[in-house]
N, C-alpha and C positions, 0 to 999 in steps of 0.2 A: 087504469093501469094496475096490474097484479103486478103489487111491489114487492112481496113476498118471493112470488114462483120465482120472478127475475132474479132478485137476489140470491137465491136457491142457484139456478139456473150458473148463475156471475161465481159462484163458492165453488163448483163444483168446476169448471173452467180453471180455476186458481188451481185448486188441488191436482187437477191434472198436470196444468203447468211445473207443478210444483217438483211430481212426480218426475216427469220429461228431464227437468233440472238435475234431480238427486240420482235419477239413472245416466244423466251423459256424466255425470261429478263422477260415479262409482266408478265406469266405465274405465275414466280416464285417471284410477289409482287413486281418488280420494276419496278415505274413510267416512265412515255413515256422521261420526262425531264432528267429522271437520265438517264437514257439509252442513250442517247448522250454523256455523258462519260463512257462508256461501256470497253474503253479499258484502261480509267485512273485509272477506279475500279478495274480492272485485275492488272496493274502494281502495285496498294498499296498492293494488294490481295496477289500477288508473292513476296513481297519486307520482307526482311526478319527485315528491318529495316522501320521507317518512312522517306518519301521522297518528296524535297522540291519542288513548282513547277519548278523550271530550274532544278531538276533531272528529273520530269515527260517530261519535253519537250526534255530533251538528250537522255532517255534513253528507252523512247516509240516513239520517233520520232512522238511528237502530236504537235499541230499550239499553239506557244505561246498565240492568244487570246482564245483557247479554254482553255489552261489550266489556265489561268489567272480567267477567269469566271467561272470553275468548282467546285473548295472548296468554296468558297459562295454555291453554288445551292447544295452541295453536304451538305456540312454543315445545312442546312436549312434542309434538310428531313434525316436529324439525320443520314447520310450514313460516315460521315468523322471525325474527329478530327482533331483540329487544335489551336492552343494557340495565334498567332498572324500570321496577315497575311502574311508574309513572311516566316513565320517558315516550319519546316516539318508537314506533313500533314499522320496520318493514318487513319485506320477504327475503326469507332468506333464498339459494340459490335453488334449492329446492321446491322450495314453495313458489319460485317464480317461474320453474319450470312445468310444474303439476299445474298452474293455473295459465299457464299460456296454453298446455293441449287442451285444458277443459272449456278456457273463454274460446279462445278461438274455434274451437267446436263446436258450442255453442250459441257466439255470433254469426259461426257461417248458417248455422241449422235456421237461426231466427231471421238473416238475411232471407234465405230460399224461401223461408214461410211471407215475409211480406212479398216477396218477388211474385211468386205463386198467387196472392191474393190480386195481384193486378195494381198498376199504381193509384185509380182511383178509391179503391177499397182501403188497400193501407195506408192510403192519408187520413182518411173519411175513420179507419181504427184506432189512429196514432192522436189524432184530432181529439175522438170521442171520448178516448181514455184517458188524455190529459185534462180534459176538464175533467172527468169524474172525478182523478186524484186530486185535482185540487179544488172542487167541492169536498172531499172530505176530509181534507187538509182544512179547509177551512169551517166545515162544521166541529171540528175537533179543537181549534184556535177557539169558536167563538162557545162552545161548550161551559158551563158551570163548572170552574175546578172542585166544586164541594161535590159534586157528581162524581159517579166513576165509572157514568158512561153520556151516550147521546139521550133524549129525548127527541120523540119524534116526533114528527109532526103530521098532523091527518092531512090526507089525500084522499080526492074522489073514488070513492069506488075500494075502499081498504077498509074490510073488517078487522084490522089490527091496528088503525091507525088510531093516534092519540095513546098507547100503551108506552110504556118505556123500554128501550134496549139497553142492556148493561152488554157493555164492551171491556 
């Protein structure tokens, strides 16, 4: 297996993704700055409750300095609520407005794409990529904290294998 080209191949898929996101988010009136917490705005969006940021960071698996800096920037362009800085944090009317045209845009778009794939293809996708996340969920758990990244491991057929990747 060429682990490399794949994972090349797997980045470059992401990116696009990425892109497709940050254009339906623009599209639908939010700014490029908000769009970097794209996924904190989904987790308040979903939360049937207001959530503090060490829930956002437990329960979105997002990098404590991003969620530390995002109710500020969130706050500022009227996307959040928030009483004090430690406290729970939701959306305020506006921010639940601008995230209801962008999700549901974007859930229907992602809908029509597994529709499209056929249902045994997007099980066989939904399938393959929950385990990938959580093989690297769980490479990441079983990781050396004195590390400040993975170590890989050789595989057949991989002139890179046995090097280290910092992450």
């Amino acid at each position: 297996m060429q682990t490399a080209r794949l994972n090349d191949r797997l980045s470059l898929s992401f990116n696009a993704m990425d892109r497709i996101y940050r254009q339906l988010a623009l599209q639908a009136g939010m700014s490029d700055s908000v769009f970097s917490m794209f996924w904190t705005l989904c987790l308040l969006r979903n939360s049937p409750v207001p959530l503090t940021s060490a829930q956002l960071v437990q329960c979105g698996g997002l990098p404590k300095q991003a969620v530390s800096s995002a109710p500020a920037a969130m706050r500022r362009d009227g996307y959040v609520v928030q009483e004090h800085t430690r406290g729970p944090i939701s959306l305020s009317g506006h921010g639940r407005s601008v995230c209801s045209a962008i999700f549901s845009q974007v859930q229907d778009t992602e809908y029509r794409v597994l529709e499209a794939m056929g249902a045994e293809k997007a099980e066989s996708f939904v399938a393959l990529f929950e385990e990938y996340a959580a093989l690297f969920g769980q490479l990441e758990r079983d990781s050396d904290p004195a590390q400040s990244g993975f170590r890989r491991q050789a595989r057949h057929g991989d002139a890179e294998a046995g090097k280290e990747i910092r992450v």
